[in-house]
TORFI-797602 format. One record per atom (N, C-alpha, C, CB): residue number from 1; residue in one letter; atom name; x, y, z. Coordinates in steps of 0.05 Angstrom, whole numbers, always signed. Glycine has a CB too. Layout:
# residues N
NODE   nr  rest  atom       X       Y       Z
NODE  NUM     A    CA       X       Y       Z
...
//
This chain:
# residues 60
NODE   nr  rest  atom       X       Y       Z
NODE    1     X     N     +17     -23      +0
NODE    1     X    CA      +0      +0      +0
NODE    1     X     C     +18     +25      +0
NODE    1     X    CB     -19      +0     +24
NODE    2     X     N      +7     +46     -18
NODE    2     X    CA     +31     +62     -23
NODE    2     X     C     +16     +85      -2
NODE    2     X    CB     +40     +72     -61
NODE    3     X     N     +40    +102     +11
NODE    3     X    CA     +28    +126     +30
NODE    3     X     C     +30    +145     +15
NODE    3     X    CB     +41    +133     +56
NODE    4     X     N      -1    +157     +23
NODE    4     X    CA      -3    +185     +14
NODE    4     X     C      +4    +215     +29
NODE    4     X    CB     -28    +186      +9
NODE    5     X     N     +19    +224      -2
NODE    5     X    CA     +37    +250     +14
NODE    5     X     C     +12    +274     +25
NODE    5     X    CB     +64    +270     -14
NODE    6     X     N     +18    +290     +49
NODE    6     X    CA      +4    +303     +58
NODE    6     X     C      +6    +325     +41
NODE    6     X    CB      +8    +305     +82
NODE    7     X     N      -7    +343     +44
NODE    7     X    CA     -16    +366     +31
NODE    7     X     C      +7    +385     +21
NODE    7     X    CB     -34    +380     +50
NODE    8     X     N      +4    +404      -3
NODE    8     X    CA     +42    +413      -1
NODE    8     X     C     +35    +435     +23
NODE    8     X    CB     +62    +434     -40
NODE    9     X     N     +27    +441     +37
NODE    9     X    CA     +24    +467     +56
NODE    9     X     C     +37    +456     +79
NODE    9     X    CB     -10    +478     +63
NODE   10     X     N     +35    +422     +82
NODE   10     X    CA     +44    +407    +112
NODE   10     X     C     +73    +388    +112
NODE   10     X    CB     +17    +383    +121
NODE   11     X     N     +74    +401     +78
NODE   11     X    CA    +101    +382     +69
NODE   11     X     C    +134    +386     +88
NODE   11     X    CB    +109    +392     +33
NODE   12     X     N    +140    +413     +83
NODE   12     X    CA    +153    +427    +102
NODE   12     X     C    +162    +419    +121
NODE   12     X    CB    +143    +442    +109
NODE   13     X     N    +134    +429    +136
NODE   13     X    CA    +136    +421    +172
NODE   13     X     C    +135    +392    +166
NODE   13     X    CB    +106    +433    +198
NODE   14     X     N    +125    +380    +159
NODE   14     X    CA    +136    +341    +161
NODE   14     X     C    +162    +337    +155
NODE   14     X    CB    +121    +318    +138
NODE   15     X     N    +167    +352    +142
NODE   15     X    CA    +206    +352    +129
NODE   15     X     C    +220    +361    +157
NODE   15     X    CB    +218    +385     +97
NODE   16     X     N    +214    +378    +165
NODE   16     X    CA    +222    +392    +191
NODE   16     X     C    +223    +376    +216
NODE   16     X    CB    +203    +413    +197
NODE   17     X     N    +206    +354    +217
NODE   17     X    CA    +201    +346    +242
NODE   17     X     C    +216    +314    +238
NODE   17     X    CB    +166    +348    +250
NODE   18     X     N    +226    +306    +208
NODE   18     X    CA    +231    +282    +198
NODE   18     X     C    +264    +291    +217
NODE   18     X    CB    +227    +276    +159
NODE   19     X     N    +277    +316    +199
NODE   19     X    CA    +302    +322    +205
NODE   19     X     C    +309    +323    +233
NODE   19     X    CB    +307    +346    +195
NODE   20     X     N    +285    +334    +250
NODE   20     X    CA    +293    +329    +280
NODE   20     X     C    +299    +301    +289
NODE   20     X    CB    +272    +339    +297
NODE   21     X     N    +275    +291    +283
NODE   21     X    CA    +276    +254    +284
NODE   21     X     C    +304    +253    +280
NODE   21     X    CB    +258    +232    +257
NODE   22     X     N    +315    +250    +262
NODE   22     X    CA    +344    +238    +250
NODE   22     X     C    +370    +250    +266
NODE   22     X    CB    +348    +247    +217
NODE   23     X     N    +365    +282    +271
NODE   23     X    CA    +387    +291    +293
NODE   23     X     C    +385    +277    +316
NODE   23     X    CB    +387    +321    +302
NODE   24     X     N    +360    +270    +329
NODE   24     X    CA    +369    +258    +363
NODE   24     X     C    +371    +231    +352
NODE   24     X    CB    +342    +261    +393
NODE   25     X     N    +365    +218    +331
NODE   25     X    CA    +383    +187    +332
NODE   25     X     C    +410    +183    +330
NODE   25     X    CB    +377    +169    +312
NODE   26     X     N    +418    +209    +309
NODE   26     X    CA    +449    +212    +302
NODE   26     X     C    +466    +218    +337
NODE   26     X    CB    +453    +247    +276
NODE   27     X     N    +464    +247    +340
NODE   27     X    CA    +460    +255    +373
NODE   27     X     C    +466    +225    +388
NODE   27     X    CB    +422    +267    +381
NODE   28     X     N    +439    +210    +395
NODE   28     X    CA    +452    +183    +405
NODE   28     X     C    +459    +162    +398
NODE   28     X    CB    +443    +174    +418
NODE   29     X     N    +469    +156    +372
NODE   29     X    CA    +489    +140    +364
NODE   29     X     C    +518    +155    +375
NODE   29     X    CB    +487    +136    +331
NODE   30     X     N    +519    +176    +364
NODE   30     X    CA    +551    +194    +370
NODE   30     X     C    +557    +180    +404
NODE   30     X    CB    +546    +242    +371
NODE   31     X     N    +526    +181    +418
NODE   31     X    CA    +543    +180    +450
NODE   31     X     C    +551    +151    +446
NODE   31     X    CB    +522    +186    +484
NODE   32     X     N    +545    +132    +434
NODE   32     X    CA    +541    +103    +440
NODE   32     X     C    +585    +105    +427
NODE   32     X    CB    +505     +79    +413
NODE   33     X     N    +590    +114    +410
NODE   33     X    CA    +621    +117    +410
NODE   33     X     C    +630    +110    +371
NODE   33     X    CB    +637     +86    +437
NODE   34     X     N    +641    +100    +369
NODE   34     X    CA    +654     +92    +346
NODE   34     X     C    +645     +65    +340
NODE   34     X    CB    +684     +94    +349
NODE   35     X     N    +635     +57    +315
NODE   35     X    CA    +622     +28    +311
NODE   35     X     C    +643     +14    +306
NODE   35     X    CB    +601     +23    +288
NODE   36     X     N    +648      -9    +312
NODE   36     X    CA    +673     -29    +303
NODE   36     X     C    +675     -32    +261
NODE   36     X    CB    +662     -68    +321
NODE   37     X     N    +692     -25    +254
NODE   37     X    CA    +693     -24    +230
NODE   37     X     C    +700     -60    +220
NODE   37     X    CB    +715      +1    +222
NODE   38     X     N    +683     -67    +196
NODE   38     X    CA    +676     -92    +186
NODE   38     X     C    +707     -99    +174
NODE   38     X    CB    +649     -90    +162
NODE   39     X     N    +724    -124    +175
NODE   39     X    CA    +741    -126    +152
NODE   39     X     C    +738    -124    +121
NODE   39     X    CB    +749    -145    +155
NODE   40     X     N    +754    -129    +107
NODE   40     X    CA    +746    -127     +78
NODE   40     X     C    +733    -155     +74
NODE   40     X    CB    +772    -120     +57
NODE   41     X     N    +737    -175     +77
NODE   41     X    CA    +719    -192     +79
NODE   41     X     C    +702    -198     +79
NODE   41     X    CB    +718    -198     +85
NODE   42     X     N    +691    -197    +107
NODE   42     X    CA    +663    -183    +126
NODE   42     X     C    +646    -166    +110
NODE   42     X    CB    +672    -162    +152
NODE   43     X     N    +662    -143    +106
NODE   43     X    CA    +650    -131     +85
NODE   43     X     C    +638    -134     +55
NODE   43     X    CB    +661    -120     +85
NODE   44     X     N    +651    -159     +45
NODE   44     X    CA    +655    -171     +21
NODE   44     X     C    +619    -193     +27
NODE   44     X    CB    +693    -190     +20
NODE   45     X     N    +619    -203     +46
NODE   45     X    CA    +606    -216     +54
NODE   45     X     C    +576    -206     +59
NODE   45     X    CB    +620    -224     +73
NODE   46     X     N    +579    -183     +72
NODE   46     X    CA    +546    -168     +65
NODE   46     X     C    +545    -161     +39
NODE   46     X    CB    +539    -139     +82
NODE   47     X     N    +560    -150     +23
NODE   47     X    CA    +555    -139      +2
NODE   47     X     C    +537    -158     -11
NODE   47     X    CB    +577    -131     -12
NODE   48     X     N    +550    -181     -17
NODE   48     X    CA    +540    -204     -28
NODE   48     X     C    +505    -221     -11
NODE   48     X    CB    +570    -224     -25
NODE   49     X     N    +511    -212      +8
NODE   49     X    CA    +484    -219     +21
NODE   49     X     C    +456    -209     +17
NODE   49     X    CB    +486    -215     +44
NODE   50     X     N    +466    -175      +5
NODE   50     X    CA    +442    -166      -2
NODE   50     X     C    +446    -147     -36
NODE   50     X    CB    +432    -147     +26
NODE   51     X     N    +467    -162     -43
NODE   51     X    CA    +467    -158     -71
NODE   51     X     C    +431    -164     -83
NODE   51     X    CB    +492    -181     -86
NODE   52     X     N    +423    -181     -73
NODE   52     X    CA    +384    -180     -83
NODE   52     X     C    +372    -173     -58
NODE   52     X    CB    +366    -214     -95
NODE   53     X     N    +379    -161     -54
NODE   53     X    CA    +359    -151     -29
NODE   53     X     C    +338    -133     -42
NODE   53     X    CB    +376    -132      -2
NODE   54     X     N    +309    -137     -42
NODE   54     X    CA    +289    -117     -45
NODE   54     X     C    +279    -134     -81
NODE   54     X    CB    +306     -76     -42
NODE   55     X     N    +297    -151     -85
NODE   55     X    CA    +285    -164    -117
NODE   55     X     C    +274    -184    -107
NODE   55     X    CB    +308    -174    -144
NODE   56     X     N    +256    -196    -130
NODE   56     X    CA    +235    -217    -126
NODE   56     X     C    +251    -238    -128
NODE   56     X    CB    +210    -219    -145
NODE   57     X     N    +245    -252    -117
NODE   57     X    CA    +259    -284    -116
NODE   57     X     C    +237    -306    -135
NODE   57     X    CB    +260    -298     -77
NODE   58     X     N    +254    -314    -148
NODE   58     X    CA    +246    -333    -165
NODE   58     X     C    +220    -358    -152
NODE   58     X    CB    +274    -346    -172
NODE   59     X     N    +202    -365    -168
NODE   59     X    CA    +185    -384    -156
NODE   59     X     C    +204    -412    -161
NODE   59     X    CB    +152    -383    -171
NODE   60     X     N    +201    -426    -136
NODE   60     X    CA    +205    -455    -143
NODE   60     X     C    +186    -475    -150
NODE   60     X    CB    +214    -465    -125
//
């Protein structure tokens, strides 16, 4: 079901209130510290995990 955008008069302030959302998660990630960085591997390894991520998968 696709969501319907609010009005352009309320677009704004929803933009406005999205951006706040996103500063206090950023905000508390920053306190939580530095994330452990993935090897190249590791990293090699998600890539490939969601190389189809979001495509339809074949019927069996």
């Amino acid at each position: 079901m696709r969501r319907q955008r609010p009005p352009a008069a309320k677009r704004p302030a929803a933009l406005a209130i999205e951006v706040e959302h996103l500063a206090r998660l950023h905000l508390a990630a920053l306190a939580l510290g530095e994330p452990p960085r993935l090897a190249e591997g590791e990293m090699a390894q998600v890539i490939e995990k969601f190389s189809a991520y979001g495509q339809p998968q074949p019927r069996r």
